[in-house]
N, C-alpha and C positions, 0 to 999 in steps of 0.2 A: 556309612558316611565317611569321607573321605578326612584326612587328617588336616586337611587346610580350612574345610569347612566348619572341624571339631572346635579345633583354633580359635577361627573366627567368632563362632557358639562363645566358646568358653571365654573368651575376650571380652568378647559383647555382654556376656551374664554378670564378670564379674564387675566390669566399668560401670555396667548398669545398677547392679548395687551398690557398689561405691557412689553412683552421683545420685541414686534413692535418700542413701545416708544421706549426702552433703546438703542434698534440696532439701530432706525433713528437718534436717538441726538448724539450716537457715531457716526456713518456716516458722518453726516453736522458738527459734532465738527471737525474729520478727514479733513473735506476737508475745512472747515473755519483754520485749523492751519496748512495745506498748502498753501492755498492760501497765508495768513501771511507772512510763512517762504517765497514763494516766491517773495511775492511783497518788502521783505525784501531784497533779493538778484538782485530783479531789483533799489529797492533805494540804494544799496552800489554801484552798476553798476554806475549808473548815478551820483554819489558823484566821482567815479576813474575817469569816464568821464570829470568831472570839473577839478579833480586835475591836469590830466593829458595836457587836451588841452587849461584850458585857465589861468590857472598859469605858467606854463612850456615857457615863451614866447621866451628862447633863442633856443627849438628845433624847428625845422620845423615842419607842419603838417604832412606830409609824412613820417617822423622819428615817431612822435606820433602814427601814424597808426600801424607802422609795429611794435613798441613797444608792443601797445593792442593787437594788433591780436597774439604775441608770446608769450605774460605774461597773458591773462584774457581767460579761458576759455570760449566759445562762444556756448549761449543759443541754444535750438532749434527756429528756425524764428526769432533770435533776431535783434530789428532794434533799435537803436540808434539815436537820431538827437538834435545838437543843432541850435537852436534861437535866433538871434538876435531881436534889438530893433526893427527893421519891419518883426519881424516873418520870416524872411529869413532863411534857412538851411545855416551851416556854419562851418567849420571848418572841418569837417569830409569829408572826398573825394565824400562819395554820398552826391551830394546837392537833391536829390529829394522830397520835398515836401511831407512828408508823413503824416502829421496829419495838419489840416484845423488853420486859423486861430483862429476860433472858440476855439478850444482845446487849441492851445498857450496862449489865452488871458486868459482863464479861470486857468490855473496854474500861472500865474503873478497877477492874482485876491487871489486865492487860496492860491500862496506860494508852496503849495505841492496836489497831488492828486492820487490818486488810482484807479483804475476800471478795468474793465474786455467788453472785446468787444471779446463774441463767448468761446472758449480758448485761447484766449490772454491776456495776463495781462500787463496794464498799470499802467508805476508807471512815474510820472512829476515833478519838483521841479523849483522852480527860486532862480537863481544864480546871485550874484553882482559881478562884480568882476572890477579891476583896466580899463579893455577895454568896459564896457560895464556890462547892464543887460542883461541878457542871461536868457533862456527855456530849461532846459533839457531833452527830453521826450526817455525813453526805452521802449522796450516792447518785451516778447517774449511766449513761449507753452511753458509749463512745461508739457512734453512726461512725465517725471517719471512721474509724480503725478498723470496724468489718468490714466496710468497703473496701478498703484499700488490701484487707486479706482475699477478700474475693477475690481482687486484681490480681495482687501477686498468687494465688492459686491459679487463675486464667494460666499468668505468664509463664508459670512454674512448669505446667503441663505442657505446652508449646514449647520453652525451650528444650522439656523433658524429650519429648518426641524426635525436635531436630537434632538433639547430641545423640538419642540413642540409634537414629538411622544413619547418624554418621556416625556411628561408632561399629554399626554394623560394616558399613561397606567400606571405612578404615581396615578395622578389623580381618575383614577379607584380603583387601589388597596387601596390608601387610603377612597374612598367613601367604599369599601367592608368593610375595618378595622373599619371602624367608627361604620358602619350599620351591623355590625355583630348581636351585642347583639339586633335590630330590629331581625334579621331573627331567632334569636334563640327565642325571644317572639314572633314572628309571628307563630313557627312552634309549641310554647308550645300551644297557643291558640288554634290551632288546634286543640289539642287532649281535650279540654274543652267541655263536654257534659256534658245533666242533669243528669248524675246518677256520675258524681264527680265532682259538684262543690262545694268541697272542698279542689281541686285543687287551688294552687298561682304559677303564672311564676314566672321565677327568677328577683329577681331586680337589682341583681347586684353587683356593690361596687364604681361607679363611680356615682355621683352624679349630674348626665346631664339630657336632657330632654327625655334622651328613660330611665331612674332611674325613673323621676315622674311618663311618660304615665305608667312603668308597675307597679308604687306603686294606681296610681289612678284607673290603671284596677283592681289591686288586693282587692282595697277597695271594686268597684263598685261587683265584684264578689263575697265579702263575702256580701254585701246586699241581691245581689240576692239570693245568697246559702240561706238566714235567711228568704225572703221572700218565696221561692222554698219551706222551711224546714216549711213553717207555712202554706202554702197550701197545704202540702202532706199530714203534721202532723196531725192536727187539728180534721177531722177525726178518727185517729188512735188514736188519745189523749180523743175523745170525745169516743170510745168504750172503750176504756183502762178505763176509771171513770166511766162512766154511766153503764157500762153494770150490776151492783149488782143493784144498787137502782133500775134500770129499772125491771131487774129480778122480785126484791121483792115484786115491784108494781104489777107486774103480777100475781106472787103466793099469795099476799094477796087480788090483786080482785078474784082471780080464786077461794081461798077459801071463801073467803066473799059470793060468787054466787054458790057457789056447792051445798046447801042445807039451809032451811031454819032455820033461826038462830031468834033471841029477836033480841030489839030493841037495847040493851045495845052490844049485839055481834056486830050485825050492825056499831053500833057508836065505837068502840071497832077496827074495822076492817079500817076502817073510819079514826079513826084516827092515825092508823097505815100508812094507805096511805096516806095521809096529812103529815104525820113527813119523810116518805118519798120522797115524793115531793119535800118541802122544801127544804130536803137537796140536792135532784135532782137541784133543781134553785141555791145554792148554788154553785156546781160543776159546772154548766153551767156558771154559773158569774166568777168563778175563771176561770174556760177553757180561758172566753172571754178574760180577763186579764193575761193570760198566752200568748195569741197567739199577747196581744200588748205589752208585753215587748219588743218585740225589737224597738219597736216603742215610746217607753219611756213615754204610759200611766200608765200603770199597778203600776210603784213607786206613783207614787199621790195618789190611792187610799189606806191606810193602818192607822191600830188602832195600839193602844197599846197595847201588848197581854203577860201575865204572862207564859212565857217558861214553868215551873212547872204546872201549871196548864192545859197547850195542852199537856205537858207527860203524867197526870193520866188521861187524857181525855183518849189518845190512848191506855191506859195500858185496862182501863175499855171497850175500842170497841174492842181489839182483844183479850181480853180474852173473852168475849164474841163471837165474828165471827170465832176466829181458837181454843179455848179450855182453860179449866183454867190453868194457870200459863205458858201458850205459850208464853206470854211476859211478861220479870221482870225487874222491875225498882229501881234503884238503884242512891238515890241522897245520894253527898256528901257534907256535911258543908256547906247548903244550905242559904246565907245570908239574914239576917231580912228586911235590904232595901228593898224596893218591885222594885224600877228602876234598881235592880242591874239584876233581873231577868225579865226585861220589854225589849220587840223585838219590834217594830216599823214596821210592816207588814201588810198583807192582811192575818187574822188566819184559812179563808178558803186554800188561794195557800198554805200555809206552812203545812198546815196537810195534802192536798194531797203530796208536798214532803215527808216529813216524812211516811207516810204510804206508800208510790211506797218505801223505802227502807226496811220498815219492812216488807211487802209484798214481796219483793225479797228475802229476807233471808230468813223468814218461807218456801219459794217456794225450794229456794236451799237447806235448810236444811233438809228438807224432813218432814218440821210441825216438827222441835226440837225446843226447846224454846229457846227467843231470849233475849236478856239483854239488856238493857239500861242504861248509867250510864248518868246521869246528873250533872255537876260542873260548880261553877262559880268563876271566879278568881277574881285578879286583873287584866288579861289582856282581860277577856270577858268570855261568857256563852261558854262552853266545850258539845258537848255532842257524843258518844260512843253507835253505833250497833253494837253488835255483835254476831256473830252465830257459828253454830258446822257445815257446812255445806261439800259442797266438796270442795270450795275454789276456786282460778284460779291462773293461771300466769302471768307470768308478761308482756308476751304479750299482754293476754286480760285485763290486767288492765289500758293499756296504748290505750282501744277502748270502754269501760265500759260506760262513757258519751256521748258519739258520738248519735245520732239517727237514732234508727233500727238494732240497733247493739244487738245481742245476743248469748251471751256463751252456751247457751243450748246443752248437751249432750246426752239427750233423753226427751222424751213426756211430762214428768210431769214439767220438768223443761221452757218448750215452752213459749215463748211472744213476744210482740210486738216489745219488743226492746226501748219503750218511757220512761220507767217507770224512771230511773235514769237518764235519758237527761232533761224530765221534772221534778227532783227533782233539778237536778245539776242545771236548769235554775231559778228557784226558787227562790232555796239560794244564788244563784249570784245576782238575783235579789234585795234580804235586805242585800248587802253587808258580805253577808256568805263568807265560805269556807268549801268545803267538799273534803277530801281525804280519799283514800282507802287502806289497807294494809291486806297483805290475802295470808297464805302456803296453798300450795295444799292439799287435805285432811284433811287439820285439822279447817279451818275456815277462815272468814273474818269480818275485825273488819272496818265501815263505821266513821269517825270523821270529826263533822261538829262543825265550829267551829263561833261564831259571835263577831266581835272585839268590847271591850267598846266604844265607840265614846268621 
């Protein structure tokens, strides 16, 4: 059974006994404040009774009779009898013994008494009076009153029915209204596969428990997405860096073996592949530390490292790897402090950052040369890529970090997609900021930026 229909059940069962209650205690209240009223109108009976027959001593009984029977409207089965001191019937024309001694003695014990025998209602009082103690006992059916319960039984059950069918389909509609924003996260879920979970249901604006489940599925989602993203990546990540040094290693074993060379060539070659290597292991350890940043190892491990000093590093490898003067560096009012220009990083992950952006801009630009300006404030280190490339929009600058994302417009411009997801993670990871601004056609300018602490 579905939970809105449960809802509805359970609504419906309990309103229904709630209005069982309310309808039973009006019913027994109803017919406890007839009874009342009428045991009330059998004690004023049997009060006229006394006034009339045993104070009145100069009319006859016979005159008393026809008095009551003309002036007191008379009950249905109404019977009437007074009591003397040996329980005798007396004074009323019917002498017949209609209630036991039993019953007389116990109202001269009692004083007064009330009960109900079947539909009949008894009411008994004792009376003093100048001829004697007397027993007055009345009793008669109150026809209205079980009519009128019969009615309100009718009514009771009719209205019972129409509240409880509309309490049913209440019930309903409201379990629907409640459980809406359920089916509308039930039906987003749906469409939740691996190739977009970068997908969030809605959460809402009401702050109840279908608000947490979809804030705690939306967390658990983006875990997955970060996990998802680190065993797809990883891979992609580990070609995207490795592929040059691994290259290198190759063409310098493959020359080193092509012909026979000294010893000094030998060692020469040797330790070409050796400086390779290294930095092979380097890449590989910063990879490692890349794929546990979301896992919050990758901040623990990091030095201290002179921002100025990893710019002319990079100035001196790509002038070297793309050409001289492809990249130009350009610092401003550079301060004497050395902590003013000190990063708190891992200076392997930050120079693969940094180079996946100069490496995209040389790519985009078509090998035009690339600038770097380097500043440092009073609010933190500044630093400035920028190129003469084709540019993008603003479309794609709003998908440029994402992973596997790629503007490419033809061949030369082709990649993985990683290179600025893993830069962007990078610098998020030592508390960077990097943002992008960039006209079509005429270039784009990368600014990343590290806050003083």
């Amino acid at each position: 059974m579905k939970i809105k229909d449960r809802l509805a059940l359970y609504f419906t069962l309990i309103s229904t006994l709630v209005l069982i209650g309310v309808l039973t205690m009006v019913y027994f209240t109803f017919v406890k404040f007839m009874q009342s009223e009428f045991f009330e109108r059998l004690t004023d009976r049997t009060m006229v009774t006394a006034k009339l027959y045993l104070e009145a001593d100069e009319i006859s009984a016979e005159a008393l009779d026809g008095v009551r029977q003309q002036y007191l409207v008379k009950l249905n089965g109404e019977v009437t009898r007074i009591y003397n001191d040996k329980n005798a019937a007396t004074f009323i024309g019917d002498d017949q013994q209609f209630w036991t001694a039993q019953t007389v003695n116990e109202v001269r014990k009692q004083k007064k008494i009330e009960y109900t025998e079947g539909n009949r209602q008894v009411v008994g009082i004792y009376y003093s009076d100048n001829q004697g103690n007397f027993v007055i006992l009345a009793s008669a059916i109150d026809h209205g009153t079980i009519t009128r319960l019969e009615k309100l039984w009718k009514i009771m059950m009719v209205v019972f029915l129409i509240i409880f069918i509309g309490l049913l389909l209440s019930g309903r509609w409201i379990a629907e209204r409640i459980l809406s924003p359920l089916n509308v996260f039930i039906d987003q879920v749906k469409g939740i596969k691996s190739n977009n979970l970068d997908f969030r249901v809605d959460e809402g604006n009401h702050k109840d428990e279908i608000y947490l489940l979809a804030q705690n599925f939306n967390d658990l989602i983006a875990h997955l997405e970060h996990a998802f993203i680190l065993q797809k990546t990883f891979v992609a990540n580990a070609s995207h860096e490795l592929r040059t040094p691994v290259t290198r290693l190759i063409i310098g074993a493959e020359i080193a073996l092509a012909q026979e060379r000294s010893k000094e060539d030998y060692q020469k070659s040797l330790q070409g592949v050796l400086e390779d290597a290294d930095k092979l292991e380097n890449i590989i350890s910063s990879l490692l530390v890349l794929a546990q940043a979301d896992l919050e190892y990758g901040e623990n491990r990091t030095e201290a490292l002179r921002i100025d000093e990893l710019i002319w590093k990079l100035q001196q490898e790509w002038n070297l790897k793309a050409g001289k003067n492809k990249f130009i560096v350009n610092l401003k009012d550079l301060p004497m402090q050395e902590e003013s220009l000190t990063i708190q990083c891992n200076p392997t992950l930050l120079q693969i950052a940094l180079d996946n952006i100069i490496s995209n801009a040389l790519k985009f630009s078509d090998q035009e040369a690339v600038s770097c300006t380097l500043e440092v404030t009073t609010a933190g280190i500044h630093i400035d890529i920028t190129d003469r490339g084709i540019g993008m929009t603003a479309e794609q600058l709003q998908h440029i970090f994402r992973p596997f994302y790629t503007s490419a417009s033809k061949e030369a411009h082709a990649g993985t997609g990683m290179g600025l997801y893993m830069a962007h993670k990078i610098i998020s990871l030592y508390h960077g900021t990097i943002s992008v601004k960039s006209e079509k056609g005429i270039g784009t300018t990368f600014t990343i930026q590290f806050s003083k602490l």
